[in-house]
N, C-alpha and C positions, 0 to 999 in steps of 0.2 A: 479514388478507390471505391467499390459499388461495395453496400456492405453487405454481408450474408444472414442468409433466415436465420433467425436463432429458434431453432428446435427443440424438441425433446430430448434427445441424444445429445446434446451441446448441455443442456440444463444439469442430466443425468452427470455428464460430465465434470462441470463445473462440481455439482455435489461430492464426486469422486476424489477432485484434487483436493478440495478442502471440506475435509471430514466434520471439522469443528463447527457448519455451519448448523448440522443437526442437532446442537446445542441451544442455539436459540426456541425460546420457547411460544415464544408468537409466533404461529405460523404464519399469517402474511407477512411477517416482516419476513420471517427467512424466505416462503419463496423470493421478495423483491430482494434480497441479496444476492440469491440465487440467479436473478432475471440480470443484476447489476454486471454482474462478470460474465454472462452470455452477450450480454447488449456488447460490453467493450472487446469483446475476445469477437465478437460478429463485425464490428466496425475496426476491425483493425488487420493485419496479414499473421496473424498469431493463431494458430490453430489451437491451442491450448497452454493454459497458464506456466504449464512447465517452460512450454517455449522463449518464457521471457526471463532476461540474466539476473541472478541472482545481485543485485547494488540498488543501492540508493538512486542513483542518476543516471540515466547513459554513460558509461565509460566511467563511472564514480565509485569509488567504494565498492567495490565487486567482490565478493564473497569468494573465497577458490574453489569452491565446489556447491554442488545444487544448484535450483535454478526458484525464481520467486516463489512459490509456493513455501518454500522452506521459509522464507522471508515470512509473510504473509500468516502461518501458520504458527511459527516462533512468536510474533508480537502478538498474535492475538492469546497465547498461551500466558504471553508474560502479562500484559493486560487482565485477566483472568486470575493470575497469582494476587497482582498490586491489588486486584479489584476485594478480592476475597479479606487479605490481610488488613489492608486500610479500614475493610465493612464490620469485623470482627473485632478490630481495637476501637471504631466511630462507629456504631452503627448510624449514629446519626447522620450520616452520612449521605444515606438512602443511594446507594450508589443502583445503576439500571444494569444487569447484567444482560440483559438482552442486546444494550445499547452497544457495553460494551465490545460484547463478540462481532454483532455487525460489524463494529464501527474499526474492530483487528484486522477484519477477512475484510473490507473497503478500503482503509485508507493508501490503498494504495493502488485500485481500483483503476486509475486515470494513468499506470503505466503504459497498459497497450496502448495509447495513441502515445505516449513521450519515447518510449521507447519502438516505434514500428519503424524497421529499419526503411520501409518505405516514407514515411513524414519525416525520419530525418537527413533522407538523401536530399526531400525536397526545400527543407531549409535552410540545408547545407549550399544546394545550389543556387540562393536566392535570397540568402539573411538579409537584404536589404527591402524584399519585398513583405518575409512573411514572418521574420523572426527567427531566432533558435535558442530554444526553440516555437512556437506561435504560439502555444499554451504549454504550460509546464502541469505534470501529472495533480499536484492538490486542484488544481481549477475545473482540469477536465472530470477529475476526480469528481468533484461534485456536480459538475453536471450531469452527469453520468445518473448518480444518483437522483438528481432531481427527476429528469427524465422517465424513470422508469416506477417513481411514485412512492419512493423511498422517504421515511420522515426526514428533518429540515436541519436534527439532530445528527443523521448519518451523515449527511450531506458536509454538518460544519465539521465532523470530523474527515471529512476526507482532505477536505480547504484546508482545515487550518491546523493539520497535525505535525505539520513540517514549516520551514519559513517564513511561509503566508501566515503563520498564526500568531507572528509575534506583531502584526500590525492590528492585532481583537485581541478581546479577553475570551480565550479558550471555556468552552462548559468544561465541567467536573469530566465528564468521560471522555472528553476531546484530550484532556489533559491526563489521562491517565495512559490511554494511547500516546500519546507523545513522547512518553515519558518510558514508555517500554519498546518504542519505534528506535529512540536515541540509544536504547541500551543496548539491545540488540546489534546495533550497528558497532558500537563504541564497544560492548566487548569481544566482538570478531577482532575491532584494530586493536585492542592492549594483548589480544592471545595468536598475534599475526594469522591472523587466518582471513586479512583480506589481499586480494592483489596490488604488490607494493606498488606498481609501478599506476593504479588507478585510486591509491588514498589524495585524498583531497590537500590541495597546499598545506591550510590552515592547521592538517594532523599531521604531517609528513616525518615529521621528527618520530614519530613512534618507530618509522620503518626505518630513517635513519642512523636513529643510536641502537637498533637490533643488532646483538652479536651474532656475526654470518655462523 
C-alpha cells in the first residue's frame, strides 16, 4: 500500500477529532502528536480516526456504538482525572501532564496498521508467511512515534500500555495510562455496552450471567 502525503488538512484534521490534543502545553510535543496520527492515518487505508471500530483489538471488545476517537479521547480524560487526583494527595509525585495527554491521545496510535482491513486480509491470507497479526498495535505504536520524533517517553507508553508492558517496568505515566486504558474497557463490559458476541474468552461470563 503507497502511503499518502500527510498535509495540512490531514493535521487540521487529526486536531479536530482529538480536541484534547490542545491541552498539551509544549508545543513541539503537541504538534509531533499531531504529526503521529497524520503519519499513521497516511500510512494506512483509514481516512480518518473515526473510520477505525471503536475495541480494543480487531474484532475484540467492541464498544456498540462510536468509533476510536471516543476510545482514544475517554482514556485520555481518565488519565487526566487519575493524573490530577493521585498529583493533589502526592504531589511528590511530579506526575508530567504533558506526558500524560500525549501519551492518552497515542497509546493507541499503532491501530491503523493492526486494524487496516487491508494488512488484515493479507495476514489472514498468509499467517504462515507474515503473522496475525505481523505487528500488533503497542509495537507499531511506538514506532510510529519514534519515527516522527516524538520523546522515548511517548513512545514507551504506546509499547507498553497494554500486554507488552507486563514483560517492563512501566514509567509512572505509562502506568497511569494503563490503568485508565483497562477501565475504560472493563467498564463498557460490567455496564454491557460491549458487543457480546466480540468480549474476549477470559471476560465472557459477564455477557453470560446477563439477565436477557
Amino acid at each position: 500500500m503507497r502511503a499518502r502525503e500527510v498535509t495540512d488538512s490531514l493535521r487540521r484534521q487529526v486536531r479536530e477529532e482529538l480536541p484534547e490534543v490542545a491541552q498539551i502545553s509544549d508545543q513541539d510535543l503537541q504538534a509531533k502528536a499531531v504529526e503521529a496520527w497524520a503519519y499513521a492515518l497516511a500510512h494506512s487505508s483509514f481516512k480518518s480516526i473515526h473510520d477505525i471500530p471503536p475495541a480494543g483489538n480487531p474484532d475484540v471488545n467492541e464498544a456498540k456504538r462510536g468509533d476510536q476517537t471516543d476510545h482514544l479521547r475517554g482514556v485520555t480524560r481518565l488519565a487526566i482525572g487519575i493524573a490530577r487526583e493521585m498529583g493533589a494527595a502526592y504531589p511528590e509525585l511530579a506526575i508530567d501532564m504533558d506526558t500524560i495527554i500525549a501519551g492518552g491521545l497515542l497509546h493507541d496510535v499503532g491501530k491503523a496498521w493492526e486494524f487496516d482491513p487491508v494488512n488484515r486480509k493479507r495476514w489472514k491470507s498468509s499467517q504462515r508467511h507474515f503473522g496475525r497479526p505481523s505487528i500488533r498495535h503497542p509495537a507499531y505504536g511506538a514506532h510510529i512515534c519514534l519515527t516522527v520524533g516524538l520523546p522515548e517517553e511517548i513512545a514507551h507508553i504506546a509499547m507498553a500500555h497494554s500486554g507488552e508492558g507486563e514483560l517492563l517496568l512501566r514509567s509512572l505515566e505509562c502506568m497511569i495510562v494503563h490503568q485508565a486504558d483497562y477501565t475504560f474497557w472493563n467498564t463498557l463490559l460490567a455496564g454491557g455496552q460491549l458487543k457480546p458476541e466480540t468480549v474476549s474468552p477470559d471476560k465472557r461470563r459477564y455477557v453470560l450471567d446477563r439477565p436477557s
